[in-house]
C-alpha positions in Angstrom: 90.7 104.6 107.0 93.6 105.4 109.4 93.5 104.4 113.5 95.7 105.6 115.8 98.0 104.3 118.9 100.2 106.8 119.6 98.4 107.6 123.4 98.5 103.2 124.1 101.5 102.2 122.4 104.0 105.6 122.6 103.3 105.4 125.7 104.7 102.0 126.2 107.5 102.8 124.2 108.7 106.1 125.4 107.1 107.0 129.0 104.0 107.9 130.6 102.5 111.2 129.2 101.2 114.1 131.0 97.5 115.0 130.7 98.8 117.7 128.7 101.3 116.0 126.3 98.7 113.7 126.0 96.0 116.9 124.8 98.6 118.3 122.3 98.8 114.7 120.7 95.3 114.3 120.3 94.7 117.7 119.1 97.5 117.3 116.5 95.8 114.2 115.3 92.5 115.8 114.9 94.2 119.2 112.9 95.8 115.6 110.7 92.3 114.8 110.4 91.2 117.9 109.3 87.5 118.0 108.3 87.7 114.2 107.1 86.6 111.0 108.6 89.8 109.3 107.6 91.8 109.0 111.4 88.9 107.0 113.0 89.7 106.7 116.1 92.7 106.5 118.6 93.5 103.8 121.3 93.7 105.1 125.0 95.1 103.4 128.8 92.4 102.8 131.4 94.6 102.0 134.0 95.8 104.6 136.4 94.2 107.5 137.8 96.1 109.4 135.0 94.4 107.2 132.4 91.5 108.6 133.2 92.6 111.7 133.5 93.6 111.7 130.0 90.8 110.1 128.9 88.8 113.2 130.4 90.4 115.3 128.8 90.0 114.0 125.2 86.4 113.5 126.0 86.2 117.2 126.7 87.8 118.2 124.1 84.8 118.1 122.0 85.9 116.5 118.5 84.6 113.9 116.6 87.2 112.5 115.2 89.6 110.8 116.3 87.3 108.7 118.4 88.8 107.7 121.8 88.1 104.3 122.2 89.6 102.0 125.1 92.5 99.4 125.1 91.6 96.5 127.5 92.3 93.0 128.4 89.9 90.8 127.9 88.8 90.7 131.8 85.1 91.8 133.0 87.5 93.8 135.5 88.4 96.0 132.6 85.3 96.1 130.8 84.1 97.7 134.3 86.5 100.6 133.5 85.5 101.1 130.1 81.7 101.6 131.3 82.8 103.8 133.7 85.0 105.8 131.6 81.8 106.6 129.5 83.5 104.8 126.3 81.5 103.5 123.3 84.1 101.1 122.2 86.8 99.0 123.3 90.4 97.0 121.9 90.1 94.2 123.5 93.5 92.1 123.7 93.1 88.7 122.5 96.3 86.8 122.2 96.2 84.4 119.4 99.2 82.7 118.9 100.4 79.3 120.6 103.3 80.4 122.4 100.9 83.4 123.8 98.8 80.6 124.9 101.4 78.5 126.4 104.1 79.9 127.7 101.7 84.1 128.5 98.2 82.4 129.6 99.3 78.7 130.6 95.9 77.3 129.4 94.9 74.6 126.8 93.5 76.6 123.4 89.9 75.7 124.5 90.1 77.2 128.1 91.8 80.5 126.6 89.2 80.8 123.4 86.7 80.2 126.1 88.0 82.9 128.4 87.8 85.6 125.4 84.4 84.4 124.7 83.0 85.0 128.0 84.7 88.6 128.6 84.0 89.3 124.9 80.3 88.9 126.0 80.2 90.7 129.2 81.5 93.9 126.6 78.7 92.9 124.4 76.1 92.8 127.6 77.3 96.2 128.7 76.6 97.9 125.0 80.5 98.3 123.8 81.3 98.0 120.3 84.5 95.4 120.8 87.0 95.2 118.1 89.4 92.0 119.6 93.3 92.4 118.8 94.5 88.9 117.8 97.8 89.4 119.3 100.5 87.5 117.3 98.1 86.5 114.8 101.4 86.2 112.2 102.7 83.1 114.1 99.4 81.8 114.7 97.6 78.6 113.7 95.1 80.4 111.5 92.5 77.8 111.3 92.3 78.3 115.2 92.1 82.4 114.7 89.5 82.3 112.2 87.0 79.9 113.8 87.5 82.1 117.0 86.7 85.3 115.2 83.7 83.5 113.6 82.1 82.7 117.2 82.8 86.1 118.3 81.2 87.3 115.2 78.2 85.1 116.4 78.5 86.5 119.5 78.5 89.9 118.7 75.2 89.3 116.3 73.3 88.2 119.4 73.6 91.6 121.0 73.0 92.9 117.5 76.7 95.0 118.3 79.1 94.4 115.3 82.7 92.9 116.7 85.6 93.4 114.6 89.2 92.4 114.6 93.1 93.5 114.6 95.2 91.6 112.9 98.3 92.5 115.1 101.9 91.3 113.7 103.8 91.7 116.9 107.2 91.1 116.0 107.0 92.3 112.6 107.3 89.0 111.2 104.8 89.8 108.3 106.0 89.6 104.7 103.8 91.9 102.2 104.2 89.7 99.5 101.0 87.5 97.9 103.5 84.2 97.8 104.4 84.3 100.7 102.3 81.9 103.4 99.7 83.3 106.1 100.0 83.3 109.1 103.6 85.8 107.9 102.1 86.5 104.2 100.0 89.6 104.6 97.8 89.3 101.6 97.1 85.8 101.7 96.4 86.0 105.7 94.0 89.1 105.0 92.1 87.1 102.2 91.6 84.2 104.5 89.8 86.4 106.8 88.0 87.8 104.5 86.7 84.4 102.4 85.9 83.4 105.8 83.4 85.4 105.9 84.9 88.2 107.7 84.1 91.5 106.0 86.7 94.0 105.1 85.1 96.9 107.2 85.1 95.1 110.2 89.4 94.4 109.6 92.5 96.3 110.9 96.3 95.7 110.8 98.6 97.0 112.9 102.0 95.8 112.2 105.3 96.8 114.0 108.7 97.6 112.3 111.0 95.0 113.9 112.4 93.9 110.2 111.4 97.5 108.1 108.5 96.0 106.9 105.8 97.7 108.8 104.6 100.5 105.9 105.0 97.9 103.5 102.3 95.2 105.5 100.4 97.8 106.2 100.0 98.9 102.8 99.5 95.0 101.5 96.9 95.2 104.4 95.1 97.9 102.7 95.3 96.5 99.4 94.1 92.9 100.4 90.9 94.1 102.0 91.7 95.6 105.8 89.5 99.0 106.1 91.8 99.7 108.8 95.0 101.1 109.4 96.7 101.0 112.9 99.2 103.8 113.1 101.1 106.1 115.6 102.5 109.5 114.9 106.2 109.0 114.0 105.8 105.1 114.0 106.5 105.8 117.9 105.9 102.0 119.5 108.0 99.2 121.3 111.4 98.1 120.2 111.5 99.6 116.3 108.6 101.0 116.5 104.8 100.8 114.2 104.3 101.9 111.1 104.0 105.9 110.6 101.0 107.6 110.7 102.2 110.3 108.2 103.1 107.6 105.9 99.9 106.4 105.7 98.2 109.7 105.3 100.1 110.4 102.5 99.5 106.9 100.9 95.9 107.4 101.6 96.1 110.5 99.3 97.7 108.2 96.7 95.1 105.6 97.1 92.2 107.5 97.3 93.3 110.5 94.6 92.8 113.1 97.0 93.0 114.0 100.5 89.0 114.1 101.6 89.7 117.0 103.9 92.6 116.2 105.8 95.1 118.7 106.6 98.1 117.0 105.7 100.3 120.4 106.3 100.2 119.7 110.3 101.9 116.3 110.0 104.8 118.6 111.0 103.1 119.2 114.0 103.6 116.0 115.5 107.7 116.5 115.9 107.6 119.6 117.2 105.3 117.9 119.6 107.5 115.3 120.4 110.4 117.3 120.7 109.0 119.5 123.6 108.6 116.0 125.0 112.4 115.6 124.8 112.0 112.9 121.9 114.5 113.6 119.4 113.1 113.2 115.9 115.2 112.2 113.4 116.4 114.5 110.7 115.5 112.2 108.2 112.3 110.9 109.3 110.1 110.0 106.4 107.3 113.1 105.4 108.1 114.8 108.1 111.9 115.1 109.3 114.1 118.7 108.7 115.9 117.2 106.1 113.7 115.1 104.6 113.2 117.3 101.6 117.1 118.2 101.6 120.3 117.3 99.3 123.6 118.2 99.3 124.0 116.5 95.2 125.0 119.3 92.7 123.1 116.1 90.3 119.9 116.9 92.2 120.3 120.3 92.6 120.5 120.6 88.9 117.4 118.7 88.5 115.5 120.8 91.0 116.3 123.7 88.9 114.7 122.1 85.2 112.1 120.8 86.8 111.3 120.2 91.1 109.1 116.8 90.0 112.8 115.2 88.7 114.1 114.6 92.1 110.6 115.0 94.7 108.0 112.7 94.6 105.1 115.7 95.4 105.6 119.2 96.3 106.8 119.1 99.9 105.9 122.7 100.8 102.2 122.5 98.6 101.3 118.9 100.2 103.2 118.9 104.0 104.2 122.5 104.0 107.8 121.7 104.3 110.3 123.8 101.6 113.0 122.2 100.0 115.9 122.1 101.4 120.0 122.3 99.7 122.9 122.2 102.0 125.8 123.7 99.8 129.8 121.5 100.0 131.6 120.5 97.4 129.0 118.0 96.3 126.5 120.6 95.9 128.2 122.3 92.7 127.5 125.6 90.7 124.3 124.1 90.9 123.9 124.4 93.9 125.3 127.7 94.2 122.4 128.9 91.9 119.8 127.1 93.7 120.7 129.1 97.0 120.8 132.4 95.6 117.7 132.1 93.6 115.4 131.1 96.4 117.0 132.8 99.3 117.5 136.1 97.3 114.9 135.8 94.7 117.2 136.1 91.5 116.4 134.7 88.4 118.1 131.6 87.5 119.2 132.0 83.9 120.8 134.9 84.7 122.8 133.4 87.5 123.9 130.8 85.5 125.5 132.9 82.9 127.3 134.7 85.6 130.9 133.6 85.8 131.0 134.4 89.8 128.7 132.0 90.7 132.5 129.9 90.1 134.6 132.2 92.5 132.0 131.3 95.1 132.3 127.3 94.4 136.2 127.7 94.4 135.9 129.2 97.8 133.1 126.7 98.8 135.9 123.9 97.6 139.1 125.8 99.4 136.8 125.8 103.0 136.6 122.0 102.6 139.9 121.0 100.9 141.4 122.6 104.1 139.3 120.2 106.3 135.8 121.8 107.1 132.9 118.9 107.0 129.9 120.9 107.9 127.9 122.6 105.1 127.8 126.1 104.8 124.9 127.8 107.1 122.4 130.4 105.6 124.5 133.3 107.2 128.1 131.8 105.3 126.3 131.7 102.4 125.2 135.2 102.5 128.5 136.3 103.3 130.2 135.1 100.3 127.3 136.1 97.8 127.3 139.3 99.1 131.6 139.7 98.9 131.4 138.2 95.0 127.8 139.8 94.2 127.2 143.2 95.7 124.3 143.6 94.3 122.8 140.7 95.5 122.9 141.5 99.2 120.0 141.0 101.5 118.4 143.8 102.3 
């Protein structure tokens, strides 16, 4: 399953949302979610009256899915604000690693595993499910997170509340690969939770992208035993950001065979979302960016015409609803030529490619950029120079 931390950890890394901007998020994540079960649940603030605000507001909006559950410290103070927000669940930040412990809390180990002990149970008193984020778990002494997560599992089975855990690689220091080491290797440091006795179900990961590795980890997460998969829309997070929410819809399609209801077509959703917001999306951006689907290579272009599945990976405007895409310069060839006029004008491409002025119009493509143009042609150029060579072509 997917989890979300777009409304916690975009906020962080862009700026404080509105109560609206924080609405249209939520309610493109649950049109993602479609009729599934598969985007769990999404993280929220508690902390300032617009917190709450926004938690309100998700409250009220009535769906099921994504669940908004609370992002805390783990402080009885903010377990207080959890109850009163009328939450069922809670992240609970538990940092893990020894220069967290050191240099953040100041305390010995036993004082700070203490200390997440006691607020852990105060959440457990008050009826929260808790799932504690073992911040900087990949530079972590591992023996010291696991016997940690095994008293809070105890813990949690006193209350007869199940506590889970996020395994959260803060700097993006994991490494996906099953030779590599825990606390960094992802496979191996999922396995040792799990031989420890720490069910899959009860796992997330939530990597960030500081080295380009966070869809990887993620997916090594999955594939190792995490349940769980800690995303935001756009991989929107601190410094370079989390791993993408859209790319791990569309790998849970791959995984799965099958999207189980969701409605993978509003992915696109989420940038014209965060483009209101003033957040420029880039044109490349995996699954969902304007050009993702686009190519300038008359190689590619040719390809595209024998057969779309050469050159895409699934059918963009069948799976996301985004059409393919060709920019025509030199690069782009008769092929590309064809390509245009065949989808823009509905023509039939054998028939354009016998036709000997589908050249004039590449000579003239060629002169435009041979006399120093860089841009590709636009729609409207295009339909110019089809219409000068091929009358009977024009757009009606």
């Amino acid at each position: 399953m997917i989890t979300d931390s777009t409304l916690r950890e975009g906020q962080q890394a862009l700026r404080p949302f509105t109560v609206n901007e924080a609405l249209a998020i939520y309610e493109v994540l649950n049109k993602i979610n479609g009729s599934s079960d598969v985007i769990r649940s999404t993280e929220l603030f508690l902390y300032t009256n617009r917190d709450r605000e926004i938690v309100k507001a998700v409250k009220d909006s009535g769906f099921k899915y994504p669940k908004p559950v609370a992002w805390i410290r783990a402080a009885k103070a903010d377990v207080d604000l959890v109850v009163e927000a009328g939450l069922e669940e809670a992240v609970m930040l538990c940092s893990i690693s020894d220069i967290h412990i050191r240099y953040k809390l100041g305390l010995p180990r036993k004082d700070v595993e203490e200390k997440y002990l006691d607020a852990l149970e105060y959440a457990l008193k008050n009826g929260l499910n808790v799932r504690c984020s073992l911040e900087d778990v990949t530079r972590s002494d591992v023996n010291f997170a696991l016997n940690f997560a095994l008293k809070a599992v105890k813990l949690g089975e006193k209350y007869g509340l199940k506590v889970g855990f996020k395994l959260a690689d803060t700097l993006g220091l994991g490494l996906p690969f099953s030779e590599a080491e825990p606390p960094r290797g992802i496979p191996r440091l999922v396995r040792a939770f799990i031989e420890a006795g720490l069910p899959g179900d009860s796992l997330e990961f939530h990597g960030h992208n500081d080295f380009g590795l966070a869809a990887a980890n993620h997916l090594a997460a999955w594939a190792f035993g995490t349940s769980m998969s800690n995303c935001t829309l756009l991989g929107i997070g601190e410094r370079a950001g989390n791993c993408p929410l859209e790319v791990m819809s569309i790998t849970y399609t791959e995984l799965v065979g099958g999207d189980n209801g969701m409605n993978l077509k509003a992915l696109p959703e989420a940038c014209r979302v965060f483009e209101s917001m003033g957040h420029n999306v880039p044109r490349n951006q995996p699954i969902v960016g304007e050009e993702t689907f686009a190519t300038k290579a008359g190689i590619h272009i040719d390809g595209l015409l024998k057969n779309p599945a050469i050159y895409l990976p699934f059918d963009p405007l069948k799976v996301v609803g985004l059409p393919i895409k060709i920019e025509i310069t030199p690069h782009s060839g008769r092929a590309g030529v064809v390509y245009w006029i065949s989808t823009h004008l509905q023509v039939d491409c054998l028939d354009l490619k016998r036709d000997p002025r589908v050249d004039d119009i590449c000579k003239e493509v060629s002169a435009m950029f041979e006399a120093g143009r860089t841009k590709p042609l636009s729609d409207a150029e295009m339909a110019r120079l089809v219409t000068k060579h091929m009358p009977e072509y024009q757009r009606l």
